[in-house]
C-alpha positions in Angstrom: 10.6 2.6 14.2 10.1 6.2 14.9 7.6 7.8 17.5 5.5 9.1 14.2 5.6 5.6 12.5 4.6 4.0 15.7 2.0 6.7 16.4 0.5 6.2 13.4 0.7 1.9 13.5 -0.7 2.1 17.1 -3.8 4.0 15.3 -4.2 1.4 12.9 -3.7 -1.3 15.5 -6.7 0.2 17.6 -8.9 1.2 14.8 -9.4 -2.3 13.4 -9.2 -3.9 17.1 -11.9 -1.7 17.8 -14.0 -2.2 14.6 -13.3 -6.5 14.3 -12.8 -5.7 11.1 -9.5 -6.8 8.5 -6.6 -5.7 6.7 -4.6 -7.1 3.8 -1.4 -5.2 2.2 -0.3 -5.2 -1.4 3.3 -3.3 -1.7 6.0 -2.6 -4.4 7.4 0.1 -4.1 7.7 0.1 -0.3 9.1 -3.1 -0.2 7.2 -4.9 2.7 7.8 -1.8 4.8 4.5 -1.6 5.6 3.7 -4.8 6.8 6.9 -4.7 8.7 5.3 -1.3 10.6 2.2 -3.6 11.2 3.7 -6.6 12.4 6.1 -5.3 14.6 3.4 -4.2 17.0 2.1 -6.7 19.5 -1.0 -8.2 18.3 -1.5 -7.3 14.4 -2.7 -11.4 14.1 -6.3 -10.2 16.0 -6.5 -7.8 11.8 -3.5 -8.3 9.4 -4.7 -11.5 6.7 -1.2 -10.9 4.5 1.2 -8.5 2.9 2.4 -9.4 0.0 5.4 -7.9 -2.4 4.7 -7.9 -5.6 7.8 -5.7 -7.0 8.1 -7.4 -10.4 5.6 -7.1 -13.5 5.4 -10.7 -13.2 4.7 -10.6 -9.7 1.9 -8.5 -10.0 0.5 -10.4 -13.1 0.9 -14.0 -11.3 0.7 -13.3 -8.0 -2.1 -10.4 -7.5 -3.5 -11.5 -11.0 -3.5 -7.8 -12.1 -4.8 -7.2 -15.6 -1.9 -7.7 -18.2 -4.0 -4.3 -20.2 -3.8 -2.1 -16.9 0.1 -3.0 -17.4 0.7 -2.2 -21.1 -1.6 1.2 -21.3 -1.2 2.9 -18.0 2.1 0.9 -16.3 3.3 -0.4 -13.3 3.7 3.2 -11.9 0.2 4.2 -11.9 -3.0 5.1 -10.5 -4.5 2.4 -12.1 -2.0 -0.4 -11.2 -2.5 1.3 -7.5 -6.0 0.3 -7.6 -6.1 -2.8 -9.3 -3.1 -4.2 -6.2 -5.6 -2.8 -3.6 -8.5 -4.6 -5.1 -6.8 -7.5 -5.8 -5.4 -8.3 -2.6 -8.6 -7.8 -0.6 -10.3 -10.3 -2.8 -7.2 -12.6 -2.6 -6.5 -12.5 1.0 -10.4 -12.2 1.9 -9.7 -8.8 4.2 -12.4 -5.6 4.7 -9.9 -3.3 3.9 -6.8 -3.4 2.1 -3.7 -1.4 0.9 -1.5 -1.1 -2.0 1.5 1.3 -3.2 3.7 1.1 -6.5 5.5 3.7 -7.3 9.5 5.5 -8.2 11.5 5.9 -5.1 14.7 6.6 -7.2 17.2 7.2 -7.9 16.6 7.4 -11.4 13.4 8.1 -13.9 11.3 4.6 -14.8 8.6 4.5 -17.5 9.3 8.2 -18.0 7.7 8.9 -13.9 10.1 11.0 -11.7 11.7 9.7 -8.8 9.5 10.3 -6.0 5.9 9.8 -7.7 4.5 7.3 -5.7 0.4 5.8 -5.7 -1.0 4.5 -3.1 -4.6 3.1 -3.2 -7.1 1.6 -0.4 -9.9 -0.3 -0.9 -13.2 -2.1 1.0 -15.8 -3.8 -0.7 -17.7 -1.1 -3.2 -15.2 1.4 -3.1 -11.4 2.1 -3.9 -9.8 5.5 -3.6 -6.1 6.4 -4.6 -3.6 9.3 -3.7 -0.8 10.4 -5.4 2.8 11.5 -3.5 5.5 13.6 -5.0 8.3 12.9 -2.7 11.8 14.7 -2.9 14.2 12.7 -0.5 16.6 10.1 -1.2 15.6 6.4 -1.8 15.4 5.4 1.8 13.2 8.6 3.0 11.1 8.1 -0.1 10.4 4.4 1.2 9.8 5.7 4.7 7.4 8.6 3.8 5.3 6.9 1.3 4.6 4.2 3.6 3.7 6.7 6.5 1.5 8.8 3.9 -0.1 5.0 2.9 -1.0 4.5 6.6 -1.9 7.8 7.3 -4.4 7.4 3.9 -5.7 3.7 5.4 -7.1 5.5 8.6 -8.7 8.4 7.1 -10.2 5.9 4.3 -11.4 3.5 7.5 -13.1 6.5 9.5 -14.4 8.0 6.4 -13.2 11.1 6.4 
């Protein structure tokens, strides 16, 4: 882990420390990157309920029990789908907060989305915001980024800014 990534995981670490409060992860795309970040600081047990990867259609149907409609009309590359993983695995993993990304890391074009466009979405009881990234690096970098910009998005969403 680089000084950034751990920079930004130490922040998380001592935000919900700090505030007793929980975190659950939802993560296609990104691969289980983000829980790995989490977990490989000392003490993510005292906040982090569960990270799941749901990378499949299936997955997300079964596992995250996504709405099959959000699947057909906006796809598994969406704002929507973002969302609806957030959502879903705060309820599921009974967490405050939680965290979800799907998205195209490349190399090639799926459901007619660029490489690169990546959703991530966070979520707390009441309320559920996304963000959209348009990353340009290779597959790897792509996973790296988007995860860093999904943290980065989790602490501003926490301290309400």
């Amino acid at each position: 882990m680089n000084y950034e990534t751990f920079s930004v995981v130490k922040r998380v670490h001592e935000i919900f420390k700090q505030k007793g409060i929980t975190l659950s992860v939802a993560e296609s795309c990104t691969g289980g990157l983000i829980s790995h970040v989490i977990t490989s600081t000392p003490g993510a047990s005292a906040f982090f309920n569960a990270g799941v990867v749901s990378y499949s259609a299936d997955a997300k149907k079964d596992i995250l029990r996504v709405s099959p409609e959000i699947i057909q009309h906006s796809g598994i590359i969406s704002d929507e789908m973002a969302c609806e993983m957030a959502e879903r695995i705060r309820i599921i993993a009974k967490a405050d907060y939680s965290l979800a990304t799907t998205g195209n890391l490349g190399p090639d074009a799926q459901e007619g989305k660029e490489t690169g466009l990546v959703y991530v979405a966070v979520s707390k009881e009441g309320k559920t915001l996304s963000h959209t990234l348009h990353l340009s690096g290779d597959r790897r970098m792509n996973k790296e980024e988007a995860s860093l910009a999904a943290l980065r998005f989790l602490i501003d969403f926490v301290n309400d800014k």
